[in-house]
Each structure stands twice: as structure tokens, then as C-alpha cells.
C-alpha positions as CSV (number, residue, x, y, z in Angstrom):
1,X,26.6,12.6,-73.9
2,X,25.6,16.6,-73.1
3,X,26.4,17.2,-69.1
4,X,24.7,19.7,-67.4
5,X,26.1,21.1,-63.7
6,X,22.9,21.9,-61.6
7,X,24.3,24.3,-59.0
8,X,22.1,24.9,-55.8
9,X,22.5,26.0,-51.9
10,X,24.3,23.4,-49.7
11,X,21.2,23.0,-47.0
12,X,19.6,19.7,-47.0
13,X,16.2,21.2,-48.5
14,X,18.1,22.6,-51.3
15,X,19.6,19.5,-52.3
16,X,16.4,18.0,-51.7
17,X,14.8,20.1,-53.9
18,X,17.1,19.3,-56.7
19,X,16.2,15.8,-56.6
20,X,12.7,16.7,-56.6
21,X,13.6,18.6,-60.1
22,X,16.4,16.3,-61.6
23,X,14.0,12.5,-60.8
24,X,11.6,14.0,-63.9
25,X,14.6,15.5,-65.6
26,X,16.7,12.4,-65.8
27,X,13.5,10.6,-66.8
28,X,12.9,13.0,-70.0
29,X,16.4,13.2,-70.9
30,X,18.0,9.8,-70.5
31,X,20.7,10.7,-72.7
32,X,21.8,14.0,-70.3
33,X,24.0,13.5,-67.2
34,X,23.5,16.0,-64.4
35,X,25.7,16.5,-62.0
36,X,25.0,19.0,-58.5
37,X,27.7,21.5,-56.8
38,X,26.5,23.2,-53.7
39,X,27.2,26.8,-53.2
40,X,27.7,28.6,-50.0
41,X,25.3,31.6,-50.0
42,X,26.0,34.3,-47.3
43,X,22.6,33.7,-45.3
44,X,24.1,29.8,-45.0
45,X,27.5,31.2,-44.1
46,X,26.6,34.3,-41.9
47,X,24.3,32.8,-39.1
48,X,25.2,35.3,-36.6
49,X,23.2,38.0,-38.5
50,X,19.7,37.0,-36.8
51,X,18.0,39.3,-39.5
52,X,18.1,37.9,-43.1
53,X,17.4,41.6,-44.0
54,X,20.5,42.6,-42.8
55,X,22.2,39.9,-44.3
56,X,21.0,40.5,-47.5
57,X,22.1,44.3,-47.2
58,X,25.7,43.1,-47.1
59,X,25.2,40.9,-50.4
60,X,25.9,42.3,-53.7
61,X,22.9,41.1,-55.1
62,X,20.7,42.3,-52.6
63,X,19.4,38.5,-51.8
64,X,20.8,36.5,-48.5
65,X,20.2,32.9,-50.7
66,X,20.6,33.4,-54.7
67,X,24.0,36.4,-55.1
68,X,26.6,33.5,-55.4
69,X,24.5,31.0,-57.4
70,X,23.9,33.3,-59.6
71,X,27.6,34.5,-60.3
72,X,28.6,31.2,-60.8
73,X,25.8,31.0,-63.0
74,X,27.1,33.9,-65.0
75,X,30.6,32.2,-64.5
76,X,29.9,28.9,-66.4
77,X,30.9,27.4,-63.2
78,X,27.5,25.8,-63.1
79,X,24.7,26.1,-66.2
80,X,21.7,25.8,-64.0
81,X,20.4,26.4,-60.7
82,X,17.5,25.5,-58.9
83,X,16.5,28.0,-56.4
84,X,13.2,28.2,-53.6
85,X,11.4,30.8,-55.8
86,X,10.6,32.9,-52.2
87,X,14.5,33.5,-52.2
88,X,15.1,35.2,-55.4
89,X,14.8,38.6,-55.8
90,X,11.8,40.2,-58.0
91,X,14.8,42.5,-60.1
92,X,16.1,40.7,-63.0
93,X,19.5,39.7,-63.3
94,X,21.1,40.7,-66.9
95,X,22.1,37.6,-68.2
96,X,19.9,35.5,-66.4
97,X,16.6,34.5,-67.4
98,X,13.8,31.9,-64.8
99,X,12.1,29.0,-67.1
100,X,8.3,28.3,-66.4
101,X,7.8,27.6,-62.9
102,X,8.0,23.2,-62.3
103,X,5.2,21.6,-61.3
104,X,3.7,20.6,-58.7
105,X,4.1,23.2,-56.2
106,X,4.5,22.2,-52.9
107,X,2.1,23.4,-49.7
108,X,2.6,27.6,-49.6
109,X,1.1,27.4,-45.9
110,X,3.4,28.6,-43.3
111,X,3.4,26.0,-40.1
112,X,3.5,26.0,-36.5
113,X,5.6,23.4,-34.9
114,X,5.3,23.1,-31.3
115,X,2.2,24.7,-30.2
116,X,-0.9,25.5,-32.9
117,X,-1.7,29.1,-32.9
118,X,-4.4,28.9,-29.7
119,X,-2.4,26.2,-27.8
120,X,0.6,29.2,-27.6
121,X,0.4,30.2,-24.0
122,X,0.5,33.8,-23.3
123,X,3.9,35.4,-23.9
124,X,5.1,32.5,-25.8
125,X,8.2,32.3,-27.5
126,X,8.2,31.6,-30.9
127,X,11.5,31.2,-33.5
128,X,11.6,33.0,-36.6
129,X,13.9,35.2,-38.4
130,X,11.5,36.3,-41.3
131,X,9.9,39.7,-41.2
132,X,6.5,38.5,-42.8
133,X,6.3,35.5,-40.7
134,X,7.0,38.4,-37.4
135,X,4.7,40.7,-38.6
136,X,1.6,38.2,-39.5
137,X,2.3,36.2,-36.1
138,X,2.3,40.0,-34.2
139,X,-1.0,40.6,-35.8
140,X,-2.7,38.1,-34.6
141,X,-0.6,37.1,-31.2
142,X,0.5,40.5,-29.8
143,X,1.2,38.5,-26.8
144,X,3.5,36.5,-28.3
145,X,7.5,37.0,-28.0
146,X,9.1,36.3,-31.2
147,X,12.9,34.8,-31.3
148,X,15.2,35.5,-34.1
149,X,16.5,32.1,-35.0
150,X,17.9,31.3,-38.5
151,X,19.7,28.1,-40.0
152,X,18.5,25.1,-41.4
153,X,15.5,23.3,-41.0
154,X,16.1,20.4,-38.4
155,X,18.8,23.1,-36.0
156,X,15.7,25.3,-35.9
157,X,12.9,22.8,-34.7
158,X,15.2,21.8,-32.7
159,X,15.1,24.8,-31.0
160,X,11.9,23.8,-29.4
161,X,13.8,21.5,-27.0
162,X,17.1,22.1,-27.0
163,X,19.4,25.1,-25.2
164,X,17.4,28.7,-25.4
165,X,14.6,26.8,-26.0
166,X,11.5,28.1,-27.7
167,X,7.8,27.0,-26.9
168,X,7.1,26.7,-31.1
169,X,9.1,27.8,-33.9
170,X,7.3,29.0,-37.7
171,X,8.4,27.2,-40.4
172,X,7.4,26.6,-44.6
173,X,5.1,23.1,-44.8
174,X,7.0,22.8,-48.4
175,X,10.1,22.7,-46.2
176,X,9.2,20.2,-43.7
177,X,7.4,18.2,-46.5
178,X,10.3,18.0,-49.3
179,X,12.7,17.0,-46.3
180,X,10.3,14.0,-45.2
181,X,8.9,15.5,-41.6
182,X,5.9,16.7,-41.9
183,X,4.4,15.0,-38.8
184,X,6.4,18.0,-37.0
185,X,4.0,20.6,-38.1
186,X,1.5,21.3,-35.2
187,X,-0.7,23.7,-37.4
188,X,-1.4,24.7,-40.8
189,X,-2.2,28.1,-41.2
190,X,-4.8,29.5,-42.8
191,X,-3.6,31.2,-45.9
192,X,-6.4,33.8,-45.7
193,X,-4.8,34.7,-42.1
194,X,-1.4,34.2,-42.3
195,X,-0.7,34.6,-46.1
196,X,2.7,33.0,-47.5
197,X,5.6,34.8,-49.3
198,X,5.2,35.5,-53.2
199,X,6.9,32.4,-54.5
200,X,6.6,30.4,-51.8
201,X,6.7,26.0,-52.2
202,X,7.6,26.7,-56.0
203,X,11.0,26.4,-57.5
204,X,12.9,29.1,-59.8
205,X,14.7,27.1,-62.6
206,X,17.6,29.6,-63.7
207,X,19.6,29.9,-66.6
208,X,21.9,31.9,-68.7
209,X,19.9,33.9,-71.3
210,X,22.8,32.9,-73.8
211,X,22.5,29.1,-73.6
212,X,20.5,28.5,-76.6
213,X,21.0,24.5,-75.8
214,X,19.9,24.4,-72.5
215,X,17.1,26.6,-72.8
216,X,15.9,24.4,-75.8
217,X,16.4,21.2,-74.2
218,X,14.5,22.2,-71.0
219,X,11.6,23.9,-73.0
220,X,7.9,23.3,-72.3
221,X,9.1,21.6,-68.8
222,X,7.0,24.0,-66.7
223,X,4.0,24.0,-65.5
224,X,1.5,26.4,-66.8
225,X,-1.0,27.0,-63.7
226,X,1.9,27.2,-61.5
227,X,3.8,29.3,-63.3
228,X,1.1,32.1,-63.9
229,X,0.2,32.1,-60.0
230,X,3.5,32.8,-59.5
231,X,3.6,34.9,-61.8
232,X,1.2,36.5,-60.2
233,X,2.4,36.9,-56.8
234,X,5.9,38.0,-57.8
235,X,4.3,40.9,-60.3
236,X,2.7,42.3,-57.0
237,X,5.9,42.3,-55.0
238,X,7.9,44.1,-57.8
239,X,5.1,46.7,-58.4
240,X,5.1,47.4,-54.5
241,X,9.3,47.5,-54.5
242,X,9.2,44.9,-52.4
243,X,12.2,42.1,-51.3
244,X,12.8,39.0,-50.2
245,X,12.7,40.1,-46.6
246,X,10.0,42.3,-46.5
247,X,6.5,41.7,-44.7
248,X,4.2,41.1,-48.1
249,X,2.0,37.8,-48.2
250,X,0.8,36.7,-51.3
251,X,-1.5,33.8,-52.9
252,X,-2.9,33.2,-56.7
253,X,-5.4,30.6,-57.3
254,X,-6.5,29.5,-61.1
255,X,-10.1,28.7,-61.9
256,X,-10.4,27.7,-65.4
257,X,-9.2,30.9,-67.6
258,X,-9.1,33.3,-64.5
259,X,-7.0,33.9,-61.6
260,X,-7.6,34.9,-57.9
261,X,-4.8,36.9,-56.4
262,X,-4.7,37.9,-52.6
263,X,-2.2,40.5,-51.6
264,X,-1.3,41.3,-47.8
265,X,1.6,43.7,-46.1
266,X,1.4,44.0,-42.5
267,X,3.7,46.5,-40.5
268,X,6.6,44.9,-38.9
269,X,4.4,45.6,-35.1
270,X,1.6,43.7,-36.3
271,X,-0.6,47.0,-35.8
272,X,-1.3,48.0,-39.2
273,X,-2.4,45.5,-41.9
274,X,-3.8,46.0,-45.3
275,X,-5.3,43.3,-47.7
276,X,-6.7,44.0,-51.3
277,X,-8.0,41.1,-53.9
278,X,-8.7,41.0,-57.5
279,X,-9.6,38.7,-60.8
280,X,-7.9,38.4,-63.6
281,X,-7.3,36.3,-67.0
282,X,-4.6,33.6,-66.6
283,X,-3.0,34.7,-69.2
284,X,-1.9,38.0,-67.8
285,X,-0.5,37.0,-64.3
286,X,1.6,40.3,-64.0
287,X,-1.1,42.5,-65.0
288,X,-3.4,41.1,-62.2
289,X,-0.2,41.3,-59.5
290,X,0.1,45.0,-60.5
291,X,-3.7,45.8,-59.9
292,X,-3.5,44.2,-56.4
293,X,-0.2,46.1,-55.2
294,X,-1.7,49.5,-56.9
295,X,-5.2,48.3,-54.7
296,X,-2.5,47.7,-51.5
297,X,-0.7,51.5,-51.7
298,X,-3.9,53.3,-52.2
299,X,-5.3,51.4,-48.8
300,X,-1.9,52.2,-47.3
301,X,0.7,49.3,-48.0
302,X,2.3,52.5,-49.3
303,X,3.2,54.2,-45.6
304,X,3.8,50.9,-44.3
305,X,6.3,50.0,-46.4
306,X,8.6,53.5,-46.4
307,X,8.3,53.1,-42.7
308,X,9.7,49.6,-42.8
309,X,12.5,50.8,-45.3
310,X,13.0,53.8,-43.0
């Protein structure tokens, strides 16, 4: 009997989103036991820090969600881990390698919860702690007043009525829909309008590169679509030096052999936007992501970016 430890955040989504990976897994392989630990990652445990960029400047790895999985990954304290792709950075991490990307991927729309995006009344409050989500929301309701909240999922819609209450809060619909409450979300928005992070409603299956067992027992498990849009989206962050926490919306659609890849970064005032699109063969995800972050910097993602970094 092989056992394999499937390390993970210790949020309710993340848990939720192992089961979501383990219910085929124990399926396929009858004969494996898997067991879960949760690990504490320094965005869960520092929830003072209202910006997850400055969280994930005091983390060694640079991420606010993946540096102590992935050291415990490195540690054999755990031989998998099963991350929210949107949380892991773009830089590789030696002795580490990401299997094909599981399907189905959840929604990659971010949600309103509270209020839809006309229903806001002017000067609105609205909860969020990401930059992209600040940025996007600024660029198309200057009005609005944007609240840094941070924490899990259920503490932060319930924002919208409890103590320093909100009027809406901004949220992932894979989120909301992998923890069973969807009927919270007030609005979908439009991807085209309010593009999602690289990565986001897909997970990152991680491994050590030097678990020949593990890597060949989990082979051919992904999902090829999904795993070349994501592909996709992530090749464009990297090319632009981009993060987890920066303000860089991202969506790849497939269509037969080809792929459609959207690429958006926004200024963190919501003033200055810049969007660029290409087509490319499925089969070359990252070469596609590069041509739309080298479209991006030569319409000015370039300036916007140093001046976020700044």
C-alpha cells in the first residue's frame, strides 16, 4: 500500500480544493492512501498586513500563500501539494516541478457580493485586498472607496453586514463555488471588463522533481485545454516580471488547435489601462503569452508597471 501526504493551506477552500483533486485521485488509484496536512502560510497567519503585497515582501519565497508548502515540499514533510494556481509564483522553484494543470477549471470570473456593479451607490465601500481586483474596480468605479480586507472567504462576506461594514465585497466565483455558496455572488463580471488573475479557478499540482514514483503514478492526470490556457496566462505574467500581487488580468480560450489570449494591466488609480490580444497554436501556450506581454509593454504596461514597483 504506497501513501502519499497531500499538503495544502489550512483555509476551508484549500481543503476544499483538495477534495475536489483527491475524489478522482482515490478513484484512479484505489490501491494509494492519501492523507492531507495543512500548512500555515504567512498571508493565513499575518492578517494584520491589509496588503498581500506586503506580505509577500516579508516571505522568502516572494509568495504570501505557497513559501511554506513548498519547503515542506522540498522537506519530504509532505510529497504533494495542491495549490490555487493564482497563488503561486511565475519563477520556478529548483526542485519543484507543476504537473499538467487538473481539469475542469472552475469559473475565473471575479464576483460582486452585495451590490452588482451599477447597483453600488456612489462612494460605495467595497472589500478587497488584491491590487488587480483595486485597480480594475478603480477603472471603472472611480467613485467607489475600496476597503482593504483580507482572510478567508465567509469572515470577508461577512463583512458586508457585520462591524466596519462594507456595502459589497469582491470575491473569486471558483471560491464561492468550490465552498458551496454561490447564491452569495450578486454579479458576475464580465471577463472582457474586469479580467481575472493568470491562473485563476485552476489548480497547481506540485511535486518534487526527484520523485520519479509520484511523478509516474500521477502522469497523464491533467487536462490538456486547461493546462495550455494556463499555460498561457502565466507565460504572459512572467514575460511582463509580473507577481502574484500585481494588477495583470489575464484569459486564454481554446478553439480547436488555436488559442485566444487576452492580456490587461491597469495602474493601481485605475487611470491608465492597457489591453493587447493575440492567436496562437495550442500547442505553444508560452509563446502566445510572450507575444501578448511584448504587445502590453510596447502600449505602455511597461511604465505602468515600474511605477507600481516604484
Amino acid at each position: 500500500m504506497t501513501t502519499v501526504i497531500v499538503g495544502s493551506r489550512a483555509s476551508r477552500l484549500a481543503r476544499a480544493q483538495v477534495r475536489e483533486w483527491l475524489g478522482p485521485m482515490r478513484e484512479r488509484f484505489p490501491h494509494v492512501t492519501f492523507r492531507q496536512r495543512v500548512i500555515l502560510e504567512g498571508g493565513d497567519e499575518d492578517r494584520r498586513t491589509a496588503s498581500l503585497a506586503e506580505v509577500a515582501a516579508k516571505t522568502e519565497s516572494g509568495s504570501a500563500f505557497s513559501g511554506k508548502q513548498q519547503r515542506a515540499l522540498l522537506a519530504g514533510q509532505v510529497d504533494v501539494v495542491v495549490h490555487s494556481f493564482k497563488d503561486l509564483p511565475t519563477e520556478p522553484t529548483p526542485g519543484l516541478m507543476v504537473l499538467p494543470v487538473p481539469g475542469p477549471r472552475e469559473d475565473v470570473r471575479d464576483v460582486l457580493c452585495g451590490h452588482t456593479l451599477t447597483s453600488l451607490p456612489p462612494g460605495a465601500r467595497v472589500g478587497t485586498g488584491a491590487q488587480r481586483r483595486i485597480a480594475q474596480l478603480r477603472a471603472l468605479r472611480p467613485d467607489v472607496v475600496t476597503v482593504p480586507i483580507r482572510g478567508n472567504v465567509p469572515p470577508r462576506l461577512g463583512r458586508i453586514k457585520g462591524p466596519g461594514a462594507v456595502d459589497a465585497v469582491l470575491l473569486a466565483a471558483a471560491g464561492l463555488g468550490r465552498l458551496g455558496i454561490g447564491a452569495e455572488i450578486s454579479e458576475h463580471l464580465d471577463v472582457a471588463t474586469f479580467p481575472p488573475s493568470p491562473g485563476q479557478g485552476a489548480l497547481a499540482i506540485q511535486v518534487r522533481t526527484e520523485d520519479e514514483h509520484l511523478r509516474e503514478l500521477l502522469a497523464g492526470i491533467g487536462d490538456p485545454i486547461v493546462d495550455s490556457a494556463v499555460r498561457a496566462e502565466r507565460s504572459m505574467l512572467e514575460a511582463l516580471h509580473g507577481g502574484c500581487s500585481v494588477p495583470v488580468g489575464a484569459h486564454a480560450t481554446a478553439s480547436g488547435d488555436s488559442m485566444h489570449l487576452s492580456g490587461t494591466v491597469t495602474s493601481l488609480d485605475g487611470k491608465e489601462q492597457v489591453r493587447a490580444t493575440a492567436n496562437g497554436p495550442l500547442d505553444d501556450p508560452e509563446g502566445l503569452g510572450q507575444a501578448v506581454a511584448v504587445e502590453l509593454m510596447k502600449r505602455g504596461a511597461d511604465g505602468i508597471l515600474a511605477g507600481i514597483r516604484a
